[in-house]
C-alpha positions as CSV (number, residue, x, y, z in Angstrom):
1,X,43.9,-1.6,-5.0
2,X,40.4,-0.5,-3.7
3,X,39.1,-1.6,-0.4
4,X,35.4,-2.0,-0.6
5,X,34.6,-1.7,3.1
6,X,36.3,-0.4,5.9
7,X,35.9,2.1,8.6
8,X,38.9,4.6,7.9
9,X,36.6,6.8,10.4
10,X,36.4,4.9,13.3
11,X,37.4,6.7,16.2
12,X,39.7,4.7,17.7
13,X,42.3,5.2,14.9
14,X,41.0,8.8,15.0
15,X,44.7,9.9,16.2
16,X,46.6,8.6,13.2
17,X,44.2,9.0,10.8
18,X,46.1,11.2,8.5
19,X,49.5,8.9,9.0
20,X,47.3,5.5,7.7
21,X,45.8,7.5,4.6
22,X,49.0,8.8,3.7
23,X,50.6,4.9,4.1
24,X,48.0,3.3,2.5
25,X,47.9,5.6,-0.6
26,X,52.0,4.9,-0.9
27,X,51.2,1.2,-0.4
28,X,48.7,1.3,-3.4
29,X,45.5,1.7,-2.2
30,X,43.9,3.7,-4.1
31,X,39.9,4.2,-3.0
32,X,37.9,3.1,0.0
33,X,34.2,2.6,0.3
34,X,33.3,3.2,3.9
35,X,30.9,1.7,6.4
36,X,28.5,3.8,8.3
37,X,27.8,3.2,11.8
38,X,25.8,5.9,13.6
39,X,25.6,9.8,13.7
40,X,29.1,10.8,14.8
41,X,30.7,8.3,12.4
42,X,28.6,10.1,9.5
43,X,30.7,13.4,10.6
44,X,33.4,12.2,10.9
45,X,33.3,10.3,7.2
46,X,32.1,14.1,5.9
47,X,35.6,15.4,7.5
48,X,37.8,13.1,6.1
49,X,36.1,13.5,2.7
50,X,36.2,17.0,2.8
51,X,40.3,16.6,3.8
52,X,40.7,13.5,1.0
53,X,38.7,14.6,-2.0
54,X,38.4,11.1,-4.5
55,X,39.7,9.0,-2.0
56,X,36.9,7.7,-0.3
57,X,33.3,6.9,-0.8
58,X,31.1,7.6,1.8
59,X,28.3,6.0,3.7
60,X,25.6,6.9,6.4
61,X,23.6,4.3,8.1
62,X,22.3,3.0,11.5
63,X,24.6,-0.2,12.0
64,X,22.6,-3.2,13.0
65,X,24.8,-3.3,16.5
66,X,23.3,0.2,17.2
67,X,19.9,-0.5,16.4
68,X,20.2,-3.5,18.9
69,X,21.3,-1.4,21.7
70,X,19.7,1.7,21.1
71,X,15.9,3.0,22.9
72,X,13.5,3.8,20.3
73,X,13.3,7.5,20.8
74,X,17.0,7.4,20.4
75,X,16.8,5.4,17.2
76,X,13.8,8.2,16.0
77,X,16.1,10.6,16.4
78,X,18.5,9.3,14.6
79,X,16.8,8.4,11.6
80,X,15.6,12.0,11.4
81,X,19.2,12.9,11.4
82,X,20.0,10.2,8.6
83,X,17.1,11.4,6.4
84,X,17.9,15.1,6.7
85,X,22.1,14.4,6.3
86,X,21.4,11.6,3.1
87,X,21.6,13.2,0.5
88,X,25.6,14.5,1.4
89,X,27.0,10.4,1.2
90,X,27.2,8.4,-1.4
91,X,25.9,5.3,0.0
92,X,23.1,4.3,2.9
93,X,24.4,1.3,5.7
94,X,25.2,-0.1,7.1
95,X,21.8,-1.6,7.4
96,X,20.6,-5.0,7.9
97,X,20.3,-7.1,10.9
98,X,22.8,-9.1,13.4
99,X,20.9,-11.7,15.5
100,X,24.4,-13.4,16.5
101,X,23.7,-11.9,20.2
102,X,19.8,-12.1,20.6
103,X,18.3,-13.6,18.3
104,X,14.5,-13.3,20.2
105,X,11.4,-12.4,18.7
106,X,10.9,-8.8,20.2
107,X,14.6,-8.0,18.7
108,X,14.1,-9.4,15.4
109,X,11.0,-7.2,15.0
110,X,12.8,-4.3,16.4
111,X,15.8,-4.7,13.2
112,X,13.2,-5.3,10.7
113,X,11.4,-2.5,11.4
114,X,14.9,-0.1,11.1
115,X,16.1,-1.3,8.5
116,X,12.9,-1.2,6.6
117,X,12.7,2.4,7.1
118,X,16.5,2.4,6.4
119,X,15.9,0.4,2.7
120,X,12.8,2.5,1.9
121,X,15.0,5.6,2.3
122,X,17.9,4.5,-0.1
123,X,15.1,3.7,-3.0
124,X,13.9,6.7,-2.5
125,X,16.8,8.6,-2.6
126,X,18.2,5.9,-5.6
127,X,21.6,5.7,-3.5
128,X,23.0,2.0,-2.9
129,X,23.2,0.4,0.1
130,X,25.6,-1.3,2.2
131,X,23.9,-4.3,3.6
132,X,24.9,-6.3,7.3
133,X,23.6,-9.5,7.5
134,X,24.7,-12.1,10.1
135,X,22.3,-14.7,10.6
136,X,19.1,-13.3,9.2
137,X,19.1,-13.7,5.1
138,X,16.0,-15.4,5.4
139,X,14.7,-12.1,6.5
140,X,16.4,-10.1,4.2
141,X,16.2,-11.4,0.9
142,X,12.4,-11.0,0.7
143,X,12.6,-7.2,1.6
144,X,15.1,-7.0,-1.1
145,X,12.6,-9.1,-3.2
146,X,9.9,-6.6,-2.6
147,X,11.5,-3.5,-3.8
148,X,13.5,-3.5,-7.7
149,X,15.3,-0.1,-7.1
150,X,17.5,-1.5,-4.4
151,X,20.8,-3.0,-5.3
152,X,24.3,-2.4,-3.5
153,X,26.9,-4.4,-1.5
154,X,26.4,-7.0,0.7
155,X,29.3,-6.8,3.3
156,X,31.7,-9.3,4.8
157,X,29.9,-12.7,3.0
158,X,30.8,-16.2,4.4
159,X,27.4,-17.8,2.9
160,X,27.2,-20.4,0.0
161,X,27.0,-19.9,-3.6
162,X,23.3,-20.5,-4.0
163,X,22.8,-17.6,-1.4
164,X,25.2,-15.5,-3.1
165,X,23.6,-15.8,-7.0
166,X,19.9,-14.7,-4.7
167,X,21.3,-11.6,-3.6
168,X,23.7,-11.3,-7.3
169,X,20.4,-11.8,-8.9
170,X,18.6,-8.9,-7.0
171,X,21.6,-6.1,-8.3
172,X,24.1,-6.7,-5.2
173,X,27.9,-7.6,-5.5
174,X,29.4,-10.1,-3.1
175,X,32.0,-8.2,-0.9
176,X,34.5,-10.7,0.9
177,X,37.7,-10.6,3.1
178,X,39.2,-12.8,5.5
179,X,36.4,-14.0,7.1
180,X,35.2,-16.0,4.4
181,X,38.4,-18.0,4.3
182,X,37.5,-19.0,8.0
183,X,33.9,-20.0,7.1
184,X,33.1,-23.6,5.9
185,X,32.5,-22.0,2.4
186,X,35.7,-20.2,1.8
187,X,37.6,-23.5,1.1
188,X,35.7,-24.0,-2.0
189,X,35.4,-20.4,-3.5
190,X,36.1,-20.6,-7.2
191,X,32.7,-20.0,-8.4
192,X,33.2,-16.2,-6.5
193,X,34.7,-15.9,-10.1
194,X,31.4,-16.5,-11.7
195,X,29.5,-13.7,-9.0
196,X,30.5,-9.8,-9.0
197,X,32.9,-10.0,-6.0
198,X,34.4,-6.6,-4.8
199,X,37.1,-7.0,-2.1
200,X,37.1,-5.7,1.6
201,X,39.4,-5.4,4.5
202,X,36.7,-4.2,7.0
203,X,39.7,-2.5,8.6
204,X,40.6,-1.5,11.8
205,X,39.8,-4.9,13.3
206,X,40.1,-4.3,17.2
207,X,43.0,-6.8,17.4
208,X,45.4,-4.2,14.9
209,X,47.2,-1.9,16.2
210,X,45.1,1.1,17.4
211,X,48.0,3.9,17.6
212,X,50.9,2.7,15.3
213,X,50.0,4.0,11.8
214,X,53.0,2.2,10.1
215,X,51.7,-1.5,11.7
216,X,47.9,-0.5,10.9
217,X,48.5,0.5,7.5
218,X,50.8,-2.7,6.8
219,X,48.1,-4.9,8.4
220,X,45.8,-3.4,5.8
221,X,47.2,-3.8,3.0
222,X,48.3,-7.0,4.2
223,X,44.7,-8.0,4.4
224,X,43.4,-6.8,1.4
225,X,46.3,-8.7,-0.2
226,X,45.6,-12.1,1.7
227,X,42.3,-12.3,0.2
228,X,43.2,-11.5,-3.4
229,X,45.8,-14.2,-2.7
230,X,43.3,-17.2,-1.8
231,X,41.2,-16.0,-4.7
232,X,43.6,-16.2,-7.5
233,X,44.4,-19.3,-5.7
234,X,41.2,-20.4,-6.5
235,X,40.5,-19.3,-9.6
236,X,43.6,-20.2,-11.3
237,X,44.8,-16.6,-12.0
238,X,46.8,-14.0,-11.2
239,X,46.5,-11.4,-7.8
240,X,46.1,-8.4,-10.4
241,X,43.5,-9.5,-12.0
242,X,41.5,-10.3,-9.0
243,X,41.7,-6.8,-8.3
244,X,40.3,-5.5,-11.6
245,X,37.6,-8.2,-11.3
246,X,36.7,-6.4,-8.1
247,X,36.9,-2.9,-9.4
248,X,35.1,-3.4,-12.2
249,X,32.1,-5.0,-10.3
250,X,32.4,-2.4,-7.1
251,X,32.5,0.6,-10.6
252,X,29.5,-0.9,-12.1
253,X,27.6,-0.8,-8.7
254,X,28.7,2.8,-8.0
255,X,28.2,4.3,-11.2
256,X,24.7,3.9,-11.2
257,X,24.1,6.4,-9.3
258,X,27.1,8.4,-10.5
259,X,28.8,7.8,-7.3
């Protein structure tokens, strides 16, 4: 099993850490892509890498939440940091934009601008990117339009099939979990077989377990499995083979950059 997105360094499971990796790997999990949120998540993705060579996949971006929250000049800095510390992760995000909280004019030009500076540094570093989008597609699909060295992941999708063959047709793979089951499009899902899908738990959720690293790591994998589930559900196949549908499509995105 590979988790496509999840935030194994979040610090509020910082504690446990080594207990979940060590629980997950015995449950099966194999690899996890990670999700980057702002500079001290970028370390402390370096510092599990370092501990758990081959295990993880790692990612450095300003997280649409931050850049929301954040003054300019600390955002500047930031992005300084992010374009001097790049080249060390595998992946940039993630980057996007969430206008679920404020959805105003001045904000939505204040996420544009960020992660256009964000997008423009994964071309030029030919790295792929992790993209967050809640409630602003129409916004992002004609950057992605206007640039044909981007490709990547586009995390936690709930949106329809026609929005998911835009973003399949610009070099991105659909990454789903449980949220999409709760969406009005996850109850008709079999043509996710038709798209390159890539499974995600998007783990810790805040309602898990923060300190128990036996109930987080179960939750996890119970996740992760819950989704394959629906899926094979839907397509009329088995739980394995939704898995190597998803690794093959999160491998073919990865190893374009020899990640």
């Amino acid at each position: 099993m590979i988790d496509a997105h999840a935030h194994l360094s979040a610090s509020s499971i910082g504690p446990v850490v080594d207990e979940v990796v060590s629980q997950l790997r015995v449950a099966g999990i194999r690899h996890v892509v990670l999700g980057g949120v702002d500079p001290a998540d970028w370390g402390r993705q370096l510092d599990l890498a370092g501990r758990y060579p081959g295990f993880l996949t790692t990612s450095a971006g300003i997280h649409p939440w931050v850049v929301r929250d954040c003054e300019p000049a600390h955002l500047e800095l930031m992005f300084l940091q992010l374009r001097e510390q790049v080249a060390k992760f595998d992946l940039v995000g993630e980057v996007g934009f969430d206008f679920q909280k404020d959805h105003s004019a001045s904000q939505k030009a204040k996420q544009i601008y960020w992660c256009e500076q964000q997008l423009e540094l994964a071309s030029s570093q030919c790295k792929p990117v992790v993209l967050h989008v809640v409630k602003g597609h129409d916004q992002m699909l004609p950057l992605l339009r206007g640039s044909r060295k981007l490709f990547g992941i586009v995390h936690a999708f709930t949106g329809s099939q026609e929005l998911a063959e835009q973003y399949a047709r610009l070099g991105f793979v659909i990454s789903v979990g449980g949220r999409l089951f709760s969406s009005r499009h996850g109850k008709a899902c079999a043509w996710l077989k038709e798209m390159p899908f890539v499974l995600e738990t998007d783990g810790p959720w805040t309602a898990w377990p923060q300190h128990n690293s036996k109930l987080i790591a179960e939750r996890w994998v119970f996740e992760l499995r819950s989704t394959a589930k629906q899926l094979a559900n839907a397509f009329g196949t088995s739980q394995e083979q939704v898995f190597e549908m998803s690794e093959r499509n999160l491998t073919k995105i990865l190893r374009k950059t020899g990640v």
